[in-house]
N, C-alpha and C positions, 0 to 999 in steps of 0.2 A: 469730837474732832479735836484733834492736838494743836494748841497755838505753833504756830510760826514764830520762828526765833530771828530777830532779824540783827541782823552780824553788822557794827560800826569799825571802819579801819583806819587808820589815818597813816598815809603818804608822806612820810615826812625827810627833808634836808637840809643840811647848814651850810652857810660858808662861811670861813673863818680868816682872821689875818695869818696865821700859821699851821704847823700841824702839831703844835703842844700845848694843849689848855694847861699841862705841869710847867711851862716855859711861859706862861703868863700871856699865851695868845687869845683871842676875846671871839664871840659869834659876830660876826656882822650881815646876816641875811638866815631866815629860815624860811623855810616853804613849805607848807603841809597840804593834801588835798583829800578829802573826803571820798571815803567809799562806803555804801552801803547794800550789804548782799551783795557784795563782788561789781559794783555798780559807780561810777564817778559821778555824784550830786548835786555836783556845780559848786561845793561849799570848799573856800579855799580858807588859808591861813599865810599871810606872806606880810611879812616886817623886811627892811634896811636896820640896822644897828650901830650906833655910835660906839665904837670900841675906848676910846678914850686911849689910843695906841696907834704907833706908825703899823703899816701893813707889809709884812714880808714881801721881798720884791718878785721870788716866785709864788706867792700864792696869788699877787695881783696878777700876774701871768696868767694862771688859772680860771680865774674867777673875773679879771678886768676892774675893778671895784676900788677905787683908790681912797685916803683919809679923806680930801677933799670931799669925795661924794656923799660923804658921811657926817659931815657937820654939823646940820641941822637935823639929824634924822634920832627919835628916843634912844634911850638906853634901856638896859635887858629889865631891871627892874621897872619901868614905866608901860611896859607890855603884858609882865610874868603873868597878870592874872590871866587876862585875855585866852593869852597863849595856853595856860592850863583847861583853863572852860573849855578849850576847842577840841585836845587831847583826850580831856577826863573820862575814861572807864571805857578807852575805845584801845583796839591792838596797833602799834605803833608797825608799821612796814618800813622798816631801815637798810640801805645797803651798807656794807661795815658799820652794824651799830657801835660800838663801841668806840668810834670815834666820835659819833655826833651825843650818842648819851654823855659821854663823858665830857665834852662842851658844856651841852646843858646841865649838866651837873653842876661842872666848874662854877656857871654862872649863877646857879641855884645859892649854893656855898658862899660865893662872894657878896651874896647879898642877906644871907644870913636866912633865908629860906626858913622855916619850920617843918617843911616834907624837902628835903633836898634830892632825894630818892627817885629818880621818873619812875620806876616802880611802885612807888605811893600813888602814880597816876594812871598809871599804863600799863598792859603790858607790851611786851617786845617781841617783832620776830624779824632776824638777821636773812635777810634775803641771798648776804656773800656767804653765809654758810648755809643757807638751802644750796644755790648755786653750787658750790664746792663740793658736797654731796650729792646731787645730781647729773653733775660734770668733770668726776674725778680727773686730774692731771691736765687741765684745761682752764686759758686766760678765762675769769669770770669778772671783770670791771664791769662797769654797768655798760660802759662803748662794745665792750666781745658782748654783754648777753644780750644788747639792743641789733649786733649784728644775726648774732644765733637765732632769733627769735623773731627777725624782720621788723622789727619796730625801726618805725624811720627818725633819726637823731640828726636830718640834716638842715634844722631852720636852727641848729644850735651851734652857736658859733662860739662862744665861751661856756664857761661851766656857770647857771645859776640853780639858785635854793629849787624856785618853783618849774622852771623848765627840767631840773634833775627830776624832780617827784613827779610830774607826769610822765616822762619816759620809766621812771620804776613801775609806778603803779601800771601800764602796760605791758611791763616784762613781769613784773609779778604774775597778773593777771593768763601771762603765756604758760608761765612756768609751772602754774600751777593748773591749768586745762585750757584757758586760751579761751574760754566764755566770760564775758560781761557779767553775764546773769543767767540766773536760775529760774527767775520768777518773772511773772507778767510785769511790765512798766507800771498800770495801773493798780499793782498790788503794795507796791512803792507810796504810791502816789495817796493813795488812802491811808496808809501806817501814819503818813507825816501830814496828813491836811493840814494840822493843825500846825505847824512849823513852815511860815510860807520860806525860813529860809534856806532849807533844803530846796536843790534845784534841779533837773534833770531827770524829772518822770515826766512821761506823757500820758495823754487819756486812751484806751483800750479805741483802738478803730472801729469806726461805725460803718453803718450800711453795707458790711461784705456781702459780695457774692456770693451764696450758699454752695452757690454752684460750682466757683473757683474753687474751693476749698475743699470739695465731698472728695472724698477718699476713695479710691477705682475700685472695682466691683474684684480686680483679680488678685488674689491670696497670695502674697509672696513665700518663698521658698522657708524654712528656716536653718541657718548654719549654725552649727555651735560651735563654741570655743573647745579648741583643745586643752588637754593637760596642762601644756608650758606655756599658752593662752593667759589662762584665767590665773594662773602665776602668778603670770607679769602687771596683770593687771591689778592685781593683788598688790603688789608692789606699790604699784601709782600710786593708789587710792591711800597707802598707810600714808606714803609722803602726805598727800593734801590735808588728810585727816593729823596728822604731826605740825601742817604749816597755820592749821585753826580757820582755814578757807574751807572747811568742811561745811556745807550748808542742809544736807541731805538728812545728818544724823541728830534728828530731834530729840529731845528731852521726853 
């Protein structure tokens, strides 16, 4: 019997005092949240950040987040290890990466890092360019693909790190088939015993009805796909298998 391969993602978002880590803007907030096998774990990653800088006045518009709030709160190097251990050797879920890699980047660099690279850590997949390929010629901000996708965005009233990343990792999760998961809860749930700090498997239900459950004595019909069917589907399945949410195609 073939091991099961179980797929680590991490959810991740910044907020920043501007939008040019090249114009010497800092991160002040990230958010990351745990998926395992297309699954949210319960295991988060969320800092505040002392930028050691005033805060552009539209990004506080955005974000709501002012120097004051940020006082007492660490700086990027008094976390960096943390924050790496949570990432390490999992697929980063980004919407425009290249604006939040390239923060962390910056910050990596300013602190004189030894892997300055997230790709030393990570790797990366850009959910605005799945989106933009999936939905040529169409708004794709994560607000248009939480409307597209009916994920509900309405307890958010400003932009944050960790309230972005759950609304992503639900539009990922749409965008790429719209199931949680593949596997039993309890199949989860035994991978990690030994890790009580993954969170968010339950135990297999007991005592079912055998009865509720038995499957009806009469033989359903069979249809097949047509030609431009099995196509299209064809189609889907490259994307998922392209986006690394593939879980089907074992080793």
């Amino acid at each position: 019997m073939r091991a099961i391969h179980f797929m680590r993602q991490i959810v991740l978002d910044t907020e920043t005092t501007g939008l040019s880590a090249a114009q010497g803007h800092r991160i002040i907030e990230i958010g990351c949240l745990e998926l395992v096998n297309r699954r949210l774990t319960g295991r988060e990653f969320h800092r505040f950040l002392n930028p050691d800088r005033d805060i552009d006045e539209g990004a506080e518009r955005v974000h709501g987040i002012s120097r004051a709030d940020l006082e007492t709160e660490p700086r990027f190097p008094e976390i960096v290890d943390d924050f790496l251990a949570f990432i390490s050797d999992a697929e980063l879920i980004i919407h425009n990466a290249t604006f939040d890699v390239g923060f962390l980047e910056h910050e990596l660099r300013l602190m004189k890092h030894k892997q300055p690279k997230i790709e030393d850590h990570s790797s990366v997949l850009d959910t605005l360019t799945m989106a933009r390929e999936m939905h040529p010629g169409q708004r794709n901000s994560l607000d248009a693909l939480c409307k597209r996708y009916e994920v509900d965005a309405t307890k958010r009233d400003v932009h944050g790190a960790l309230i972005d990343s759950e609304l992503l990792a639900n539009v990922y999760l749409a965008m790429t088939g719209g199931q949680t998961a593949l596997l039993l809860d309890a199949d989860v749930v035994g991978h990690h015993a030994a890790d009580p700090s993954i969170a968010g498997g339950r135990p297999a239900a007991e005592n079912v009805d055998s009865a509720a459950v038995r499957a009806p004595a009469v033989e359903p019909p069979v249809i097949r796909a047509t030609a431009e069917e099995s196509a299209a589907h064809d189609v889907v399945l490259e994307k998922i298998r392209k986006s690394g949410a593939c879980v089907w195609d074992f080793d």
